[in-house]
NUVEXFI-53681 format. One record per residue: x, y, z of N, C-alpha, C, O in turn; residue in one letter; residue number from 1. Coordinates in pm, whole numbers, padded with zeros to 5 digits. Example, Ala and Ser with C-alpha at 12.3 -4.5 7.8 and 13.67 -1.06 7.14 Angstrom:
! residues 2
SITE      npx      npy      npz     capx     capy     capz      cpx      cpy      cpz      opx      opy      opz   resn   resi
SITE    01319   -00569    00780    01230   -00450    00780    01320   -00330    00780    01424   -00332    00846      A      1
SITE    01285   -00225    00708    01367   -00106    00714    01290    00003    00787    01341    00114    00804      S      2
! end
This chain:
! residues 83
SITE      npx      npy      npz     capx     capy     capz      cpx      cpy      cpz      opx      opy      opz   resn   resi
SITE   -01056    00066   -00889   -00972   -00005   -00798   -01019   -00149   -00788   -01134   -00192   -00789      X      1
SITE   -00909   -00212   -00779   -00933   -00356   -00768   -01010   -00436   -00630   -00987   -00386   -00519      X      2
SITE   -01093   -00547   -00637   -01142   -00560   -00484   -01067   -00603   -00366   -01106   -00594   -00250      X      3
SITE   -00933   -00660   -00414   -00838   -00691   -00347   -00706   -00602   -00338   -00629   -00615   -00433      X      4
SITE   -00671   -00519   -00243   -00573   -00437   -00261   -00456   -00500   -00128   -00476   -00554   -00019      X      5
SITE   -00331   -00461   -00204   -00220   -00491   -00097   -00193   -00417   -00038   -00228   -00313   -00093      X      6
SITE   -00121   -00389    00101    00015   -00323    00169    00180   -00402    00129    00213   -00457    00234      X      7
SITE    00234   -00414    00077    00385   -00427    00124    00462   -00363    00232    00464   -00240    00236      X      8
SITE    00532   -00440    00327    00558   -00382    00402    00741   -00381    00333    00793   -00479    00280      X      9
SITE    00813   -00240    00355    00933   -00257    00252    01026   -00181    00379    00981   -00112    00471      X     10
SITE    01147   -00211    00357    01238   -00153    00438    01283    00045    00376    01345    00126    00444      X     11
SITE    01226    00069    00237    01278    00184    00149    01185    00204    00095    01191    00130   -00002      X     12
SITE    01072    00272    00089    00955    00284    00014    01007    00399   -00117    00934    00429   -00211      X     13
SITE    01127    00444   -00099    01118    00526   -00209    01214    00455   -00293    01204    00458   -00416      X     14
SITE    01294    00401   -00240    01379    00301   -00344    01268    00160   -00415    01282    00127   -00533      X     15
SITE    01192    00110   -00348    01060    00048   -00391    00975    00091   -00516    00949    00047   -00627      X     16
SITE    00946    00195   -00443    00865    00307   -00596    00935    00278   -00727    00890    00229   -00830      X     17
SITE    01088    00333   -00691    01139    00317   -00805    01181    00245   -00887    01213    00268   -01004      X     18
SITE    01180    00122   -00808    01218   -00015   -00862    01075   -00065   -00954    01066   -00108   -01070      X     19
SITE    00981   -00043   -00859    00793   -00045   -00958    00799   -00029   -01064    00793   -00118   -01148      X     20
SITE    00819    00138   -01094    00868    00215   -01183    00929    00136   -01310    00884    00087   -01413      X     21
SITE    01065    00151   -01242    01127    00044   -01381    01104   -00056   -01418    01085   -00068   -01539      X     22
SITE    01097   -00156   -01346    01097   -00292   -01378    00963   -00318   -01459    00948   -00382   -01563      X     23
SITE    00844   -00229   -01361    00729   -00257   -01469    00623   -00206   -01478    00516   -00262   -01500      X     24
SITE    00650   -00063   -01457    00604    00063   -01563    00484    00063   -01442    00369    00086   -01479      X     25
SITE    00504    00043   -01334    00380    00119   -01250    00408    00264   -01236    00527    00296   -01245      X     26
SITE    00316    00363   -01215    00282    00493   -01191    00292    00488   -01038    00306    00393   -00960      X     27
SITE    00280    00622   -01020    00258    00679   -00849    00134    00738   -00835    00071    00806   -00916      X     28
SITE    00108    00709   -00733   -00057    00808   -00664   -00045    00827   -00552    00078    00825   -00547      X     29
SITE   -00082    00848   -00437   -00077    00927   -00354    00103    00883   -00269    00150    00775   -00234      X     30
SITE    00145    00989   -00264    00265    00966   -00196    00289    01033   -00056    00264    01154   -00059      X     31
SITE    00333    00986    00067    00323    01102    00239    00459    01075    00217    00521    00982    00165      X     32
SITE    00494    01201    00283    00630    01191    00334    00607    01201    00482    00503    01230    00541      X     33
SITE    00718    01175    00527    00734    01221    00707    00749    01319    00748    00702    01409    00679      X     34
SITE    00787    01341    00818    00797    01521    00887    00957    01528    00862    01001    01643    00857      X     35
SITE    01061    01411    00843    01189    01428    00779    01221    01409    00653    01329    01365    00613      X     36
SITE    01106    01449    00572    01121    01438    00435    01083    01291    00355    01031    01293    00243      X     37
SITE    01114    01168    00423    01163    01020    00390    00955    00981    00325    00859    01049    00360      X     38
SITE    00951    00917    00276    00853    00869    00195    00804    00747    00305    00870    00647    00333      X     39
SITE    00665    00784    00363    00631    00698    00449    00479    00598    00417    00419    00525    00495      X     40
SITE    00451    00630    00275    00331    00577    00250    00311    00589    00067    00313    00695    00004      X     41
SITE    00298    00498    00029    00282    00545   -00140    00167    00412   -00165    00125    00318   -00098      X     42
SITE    00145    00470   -00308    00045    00403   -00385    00058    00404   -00504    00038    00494   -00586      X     43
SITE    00107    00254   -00521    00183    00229   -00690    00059    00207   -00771   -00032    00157   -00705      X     44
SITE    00034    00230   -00887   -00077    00206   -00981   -00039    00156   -01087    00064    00196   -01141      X     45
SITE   -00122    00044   -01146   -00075   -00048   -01316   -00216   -00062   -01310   -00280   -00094   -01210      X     46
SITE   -00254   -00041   -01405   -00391   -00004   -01496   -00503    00007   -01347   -00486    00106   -01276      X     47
SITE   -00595   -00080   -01312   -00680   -00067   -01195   -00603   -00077   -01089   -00616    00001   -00995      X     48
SITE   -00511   -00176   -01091   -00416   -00224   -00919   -00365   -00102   -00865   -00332    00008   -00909      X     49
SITE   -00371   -00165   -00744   -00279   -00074   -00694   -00216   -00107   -00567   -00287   -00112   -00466      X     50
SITE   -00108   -00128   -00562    00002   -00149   -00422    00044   -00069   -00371    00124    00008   -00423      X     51
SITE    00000   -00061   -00246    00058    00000   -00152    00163    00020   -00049    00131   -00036    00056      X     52
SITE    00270    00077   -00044    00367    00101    00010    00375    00140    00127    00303    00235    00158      X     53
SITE    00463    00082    00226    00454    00135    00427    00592    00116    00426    00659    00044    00351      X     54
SITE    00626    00190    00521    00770    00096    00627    00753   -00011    00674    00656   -00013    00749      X     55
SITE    00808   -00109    00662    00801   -00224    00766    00816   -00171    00925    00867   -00067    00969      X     56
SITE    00769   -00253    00975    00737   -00159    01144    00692   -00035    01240    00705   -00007    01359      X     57
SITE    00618    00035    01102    00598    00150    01126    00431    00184    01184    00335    00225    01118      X     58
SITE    00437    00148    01346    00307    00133    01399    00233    00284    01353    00112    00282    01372      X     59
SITE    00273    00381    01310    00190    00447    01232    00098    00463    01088    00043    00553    01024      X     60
SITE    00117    00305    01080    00051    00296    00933   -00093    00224    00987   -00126    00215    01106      X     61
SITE   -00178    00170    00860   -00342    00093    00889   -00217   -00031    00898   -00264   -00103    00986      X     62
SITE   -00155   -00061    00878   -00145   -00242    00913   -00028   -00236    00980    00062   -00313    00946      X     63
SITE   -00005   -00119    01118    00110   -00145    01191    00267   -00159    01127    00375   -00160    01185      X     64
SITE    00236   -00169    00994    00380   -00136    00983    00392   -00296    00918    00502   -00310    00866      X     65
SITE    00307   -00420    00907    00279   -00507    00840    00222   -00579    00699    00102   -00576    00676      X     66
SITE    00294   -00629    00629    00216   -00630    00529    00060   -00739    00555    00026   -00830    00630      X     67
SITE    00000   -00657    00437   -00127   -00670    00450   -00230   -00731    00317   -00189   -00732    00201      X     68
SITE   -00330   -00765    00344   -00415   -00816    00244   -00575   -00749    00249   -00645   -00785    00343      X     69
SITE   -00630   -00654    00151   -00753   -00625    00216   -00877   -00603    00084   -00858   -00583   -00036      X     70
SITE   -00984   -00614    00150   -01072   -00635    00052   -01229   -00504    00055   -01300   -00466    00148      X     71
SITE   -01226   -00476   -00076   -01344   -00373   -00062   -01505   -00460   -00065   -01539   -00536   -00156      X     72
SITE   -01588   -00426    00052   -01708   -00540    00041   -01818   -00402    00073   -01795   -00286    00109      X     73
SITE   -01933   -00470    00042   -02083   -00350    00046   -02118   -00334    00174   -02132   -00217    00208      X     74
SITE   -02137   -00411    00249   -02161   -00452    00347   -02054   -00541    00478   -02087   -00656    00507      X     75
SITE   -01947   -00487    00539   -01895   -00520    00680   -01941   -00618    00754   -01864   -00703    00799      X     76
SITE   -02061   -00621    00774   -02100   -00650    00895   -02113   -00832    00813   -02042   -00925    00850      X     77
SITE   -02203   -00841    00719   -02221   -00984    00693   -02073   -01028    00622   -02044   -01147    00617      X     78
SITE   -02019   -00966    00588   -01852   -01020    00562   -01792   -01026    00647   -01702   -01110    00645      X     79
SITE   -01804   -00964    00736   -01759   -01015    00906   -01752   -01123    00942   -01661   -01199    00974      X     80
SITE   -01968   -01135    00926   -02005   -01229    01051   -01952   -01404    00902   -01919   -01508    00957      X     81
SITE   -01954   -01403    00797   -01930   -01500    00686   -01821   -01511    00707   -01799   -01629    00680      X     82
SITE   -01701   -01453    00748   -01507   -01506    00762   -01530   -01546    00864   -01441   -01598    00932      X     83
! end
């Protein structure tokens, strides 16, 4: 995985997927649905990347339902206190 990973925040996460899909040959990895079936969380993959898929507004996601920017570090606390 890459050290920088996204959220998109999308109005259709499954019409999204599929658009990935075609346009440019990303894969799927972990996919939630809701308790009404509807696709509430995915994870597009192209070779290491990987984008991640939410509802827009959906205060049940890690970024509220916002898109997002996030980074894998060793240590929290001094990447904390360094931003």
């Amino acid at each position: 995985m890459q050290q920088v990973n996204t959220y998109l925040a999308v109005a259709n996460v499954s019409a999204s997927m599929e658009f990935l899909e075609r346009a440019f040959a990303f894969t799927r990895g972990v996919v939630l649905p809701d308790t009404d079936g509807q696709v509430r969380y995915a994870e597009m993959r192209h070779g290491d990347s990987v984008i991640m898929l939410v509802r827009r507004g959906d205060p049940a996601t890690a970024s509220g339902g916002a898109a997002a920017l996030y980074t894998y570090v060793t240590d929290v606390d001094p990447a904390a206190a360094e931003a």
